[in-house]
C-alpha positions in Angstrom: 39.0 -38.0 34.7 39.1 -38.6 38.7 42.3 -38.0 39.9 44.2 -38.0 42.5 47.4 -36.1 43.8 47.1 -36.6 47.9 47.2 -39.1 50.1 44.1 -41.1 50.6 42.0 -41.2 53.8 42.7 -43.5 55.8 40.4 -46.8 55.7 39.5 -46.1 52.0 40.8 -48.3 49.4 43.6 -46.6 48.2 45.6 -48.9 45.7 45.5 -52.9 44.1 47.9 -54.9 43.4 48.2 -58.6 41.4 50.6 -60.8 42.2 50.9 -63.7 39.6 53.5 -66.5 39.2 54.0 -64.4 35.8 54.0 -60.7 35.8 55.0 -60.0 32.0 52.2 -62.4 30.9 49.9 -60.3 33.6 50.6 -57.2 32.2 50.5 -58.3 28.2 46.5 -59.4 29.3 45.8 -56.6 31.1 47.5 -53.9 28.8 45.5 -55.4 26.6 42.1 -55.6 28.1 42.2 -52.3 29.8 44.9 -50.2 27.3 47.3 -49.8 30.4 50.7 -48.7 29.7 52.9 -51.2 31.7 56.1 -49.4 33.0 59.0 -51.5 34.6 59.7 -50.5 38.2 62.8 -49.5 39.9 65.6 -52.2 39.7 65.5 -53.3 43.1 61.2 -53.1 42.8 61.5 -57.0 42.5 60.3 -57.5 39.3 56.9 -55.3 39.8 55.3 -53.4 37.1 52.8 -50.1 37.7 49.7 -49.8 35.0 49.6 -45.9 34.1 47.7 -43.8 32.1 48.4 -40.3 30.9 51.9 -40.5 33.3 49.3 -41.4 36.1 49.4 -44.6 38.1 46.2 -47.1 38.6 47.4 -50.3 39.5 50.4 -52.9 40.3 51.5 -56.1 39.1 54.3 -58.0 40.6 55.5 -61.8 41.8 53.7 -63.7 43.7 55.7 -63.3 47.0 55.3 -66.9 48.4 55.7 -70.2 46.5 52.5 -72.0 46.1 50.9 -68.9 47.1 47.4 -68.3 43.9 47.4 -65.1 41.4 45.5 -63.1 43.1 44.4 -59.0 43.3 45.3 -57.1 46.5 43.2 -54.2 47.9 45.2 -52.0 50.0 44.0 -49.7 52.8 45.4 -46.1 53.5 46.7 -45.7 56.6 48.4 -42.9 58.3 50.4 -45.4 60.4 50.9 -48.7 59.0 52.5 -49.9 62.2 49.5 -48.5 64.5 47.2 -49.8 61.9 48.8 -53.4 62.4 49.1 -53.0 65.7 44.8 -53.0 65.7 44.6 -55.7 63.2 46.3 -58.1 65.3 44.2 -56.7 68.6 41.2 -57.3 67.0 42.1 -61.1 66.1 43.4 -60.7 62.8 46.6 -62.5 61.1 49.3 -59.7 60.5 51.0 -62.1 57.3 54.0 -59.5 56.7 54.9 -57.4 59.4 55.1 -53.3 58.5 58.5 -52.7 56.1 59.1 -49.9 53.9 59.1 -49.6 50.6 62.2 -47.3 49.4 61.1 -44.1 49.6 57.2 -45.0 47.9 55.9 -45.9 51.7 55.2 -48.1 54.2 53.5 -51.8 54.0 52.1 -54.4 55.7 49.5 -57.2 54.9 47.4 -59.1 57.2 44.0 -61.3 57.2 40.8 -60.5 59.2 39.7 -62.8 61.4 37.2 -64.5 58.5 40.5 -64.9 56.1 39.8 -62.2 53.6 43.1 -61.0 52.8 44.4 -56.7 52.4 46.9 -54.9 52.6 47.9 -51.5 54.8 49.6 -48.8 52.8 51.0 -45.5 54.5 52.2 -43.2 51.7 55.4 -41.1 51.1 56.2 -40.9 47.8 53.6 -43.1 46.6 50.1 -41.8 47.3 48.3 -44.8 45.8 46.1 -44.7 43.1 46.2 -41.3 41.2 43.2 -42.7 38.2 40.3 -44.2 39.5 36.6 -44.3 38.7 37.1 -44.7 35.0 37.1 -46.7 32.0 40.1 -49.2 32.5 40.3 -48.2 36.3 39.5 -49.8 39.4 36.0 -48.3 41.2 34.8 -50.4 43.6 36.4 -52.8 46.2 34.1 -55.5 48.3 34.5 -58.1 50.9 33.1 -61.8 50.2 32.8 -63.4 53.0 30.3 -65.7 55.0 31.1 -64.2 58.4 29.4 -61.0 57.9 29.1 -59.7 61.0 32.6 -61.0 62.4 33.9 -58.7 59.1 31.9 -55.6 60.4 33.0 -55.6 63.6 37.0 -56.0 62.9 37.2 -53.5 59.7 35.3 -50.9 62.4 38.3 -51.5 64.8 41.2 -51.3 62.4 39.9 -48.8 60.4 36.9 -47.0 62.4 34.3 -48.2 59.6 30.8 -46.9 59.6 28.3 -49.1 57.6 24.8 -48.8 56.3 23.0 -52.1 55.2 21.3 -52.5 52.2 19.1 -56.0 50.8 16.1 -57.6 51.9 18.1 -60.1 54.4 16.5 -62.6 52.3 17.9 -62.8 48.7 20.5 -59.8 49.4 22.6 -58.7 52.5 25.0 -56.1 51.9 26.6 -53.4 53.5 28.5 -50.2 52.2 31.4 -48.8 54.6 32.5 -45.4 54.7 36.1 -44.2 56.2 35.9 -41.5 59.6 35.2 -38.2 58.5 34.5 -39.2 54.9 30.8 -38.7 53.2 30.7 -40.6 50.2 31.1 -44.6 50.5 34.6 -46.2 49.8 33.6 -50.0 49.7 31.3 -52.6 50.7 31.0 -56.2 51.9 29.0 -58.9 50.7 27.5 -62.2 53.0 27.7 -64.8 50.9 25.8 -67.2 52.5 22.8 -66.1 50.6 24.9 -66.6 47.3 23.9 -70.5 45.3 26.5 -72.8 44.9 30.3 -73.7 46.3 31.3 -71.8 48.7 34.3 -69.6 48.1 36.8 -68.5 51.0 36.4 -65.2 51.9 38.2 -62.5 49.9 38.3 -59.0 48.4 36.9 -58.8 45.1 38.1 -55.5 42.6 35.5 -53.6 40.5 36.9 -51.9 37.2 35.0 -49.9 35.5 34.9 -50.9 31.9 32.6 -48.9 29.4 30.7 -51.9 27.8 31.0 -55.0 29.9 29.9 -57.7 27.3 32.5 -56.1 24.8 35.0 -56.9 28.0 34.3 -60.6 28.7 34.2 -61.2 25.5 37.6 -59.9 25.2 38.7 -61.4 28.5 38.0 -64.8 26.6 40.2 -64.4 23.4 42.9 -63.3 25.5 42.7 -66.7 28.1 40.8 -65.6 30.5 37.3 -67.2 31.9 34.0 -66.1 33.0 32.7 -66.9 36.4 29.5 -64.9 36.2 28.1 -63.4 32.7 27.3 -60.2 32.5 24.0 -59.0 33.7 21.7 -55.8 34.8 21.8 -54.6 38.0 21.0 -51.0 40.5 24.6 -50.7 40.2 25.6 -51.1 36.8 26.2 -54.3 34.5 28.3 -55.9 35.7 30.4 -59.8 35.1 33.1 -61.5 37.2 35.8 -63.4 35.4 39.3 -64.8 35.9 42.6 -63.7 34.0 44.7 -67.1 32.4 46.7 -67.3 35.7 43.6 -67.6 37.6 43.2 -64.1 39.6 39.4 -63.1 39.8 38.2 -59.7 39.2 35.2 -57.9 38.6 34.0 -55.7 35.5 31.2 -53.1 35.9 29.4 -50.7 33.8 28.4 -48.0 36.3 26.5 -46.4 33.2 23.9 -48.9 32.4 22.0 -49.3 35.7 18.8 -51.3 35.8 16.2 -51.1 38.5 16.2 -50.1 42.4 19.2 -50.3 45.0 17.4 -52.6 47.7 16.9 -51.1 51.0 
């Protein structure tokens, strides 16, 4: 099992949160789905909830801070200074949406847009590293960028957070690029243009991967318990993978990194 008992680096993904109009309803899907243990949170936490495994965090759940605000999951970046980190959001023309506050002793917060609207959030850790289970069955393992402004993306995640990228796809059917934090080897996320993707277009956001050992057993589960499928599973370089919707309409994605099929592009 990955673990983790540090702080994360900064500019990797270090925690997600869902916000939903109804967090005990959240928590009885996705105890369910994923065989989380759903703990209450401190009594001034707001009514948030942490998933946990083995006495080891993996995710939040929690209100949805702003009325009409949508259910929605929330990847979070370590920082080592959420205020600096702010600081360069706004400089490089992003929207800081709540301004750096801390969190009782867990850490210190903030959560902005980038300049093509996908939203994140900044997370400098005390007593909360983040994520301590990741990488694993029931566990997220991947976090992306959708957006349409590609390049616009690129370009402010590398000031905020000192991104390095390498592009992968033909430029033609696929354009994607993986990010890696400063000083790390290994890659921590990637983004996704969706201009080469058919139908609607979709604002741009932060999609969540979970790993989930047998992804057609998952959507089929995600069904009976509400939920809805935006894209059934199929094979990929990657893993097999699906995107679907929990019943309060927050989209994540499911992946098998065990059953890949076929070459990474280059």
């Amino acid at each position: 099992m990955p673990v983790r008992s540090t702080p994360w680096p900064e500019g990797t993904p270090c925690w997600v949160d869902c916000q939903v109009d109804d967090p005990v309803k959240a928590s009885a899907f996705y105890s369910a789905l994923f065989g989380w243990e759903i703990r209450n949170g401190p009594l001034d936490s707001g009514g948030h909830f942490r998933a946990v495994r083995d006495g080891r965090v993996i995710a939040g759940i929690g209100p949805i801070p702003r009325p009409g605000m949508h259910s929605v999951w929330t990847t979070f970046f370590a920082a080592e200074d959420a205020d600096a980190a702010a600081g360069r959001l706004v400089r490089a023309g992003g929207q800081l949406l709540a301004p750096p506050f801390d969190v009782r002793d867990q850490g210190r917060m903030s959560v902005g847009a980038d300049p093509t609207g996908g939203v994140f959030g900044i997370w400098q850790a005390h007593a909360h590293n983040g994520a301590a289970v990741y990488n694993e069955h029931g566990a997220y393992c991947w976090n992306e960028l959708h957006t349409r402004q590609l390049d616009t993306a690129k370009r402010f995640y590398a000031e905020v957070f000192d991104l390095t990228y390498a592009d992968i796809g033909d430029d033609a059917t696929t354009k994607y690029t993986i990010f890696t934090p400063p000083g790390e080897e290994k890659p921590a996320g990637g983004m996704h243009d969706d201009t080469l993707t058919p139908g609607e277009p979709t604002p741009s956001h932060w999609l969540i991967w979970f790993q989930y050992d047998g992804v057609d057993t998952a959507v089929e589960r995600v069904v009976e318990l509400g939920g809805t499928v935006l894209t059934p599973p199929a094979d990929s370089p990657f893993g097999r993978m699906a995107v679907v919707t929990a019943p309060q309409g927050e989209r994540f994605g499911l992946i098998d990194a065990n059953v890949k099929t076929g070459e990474v592009p280059q």
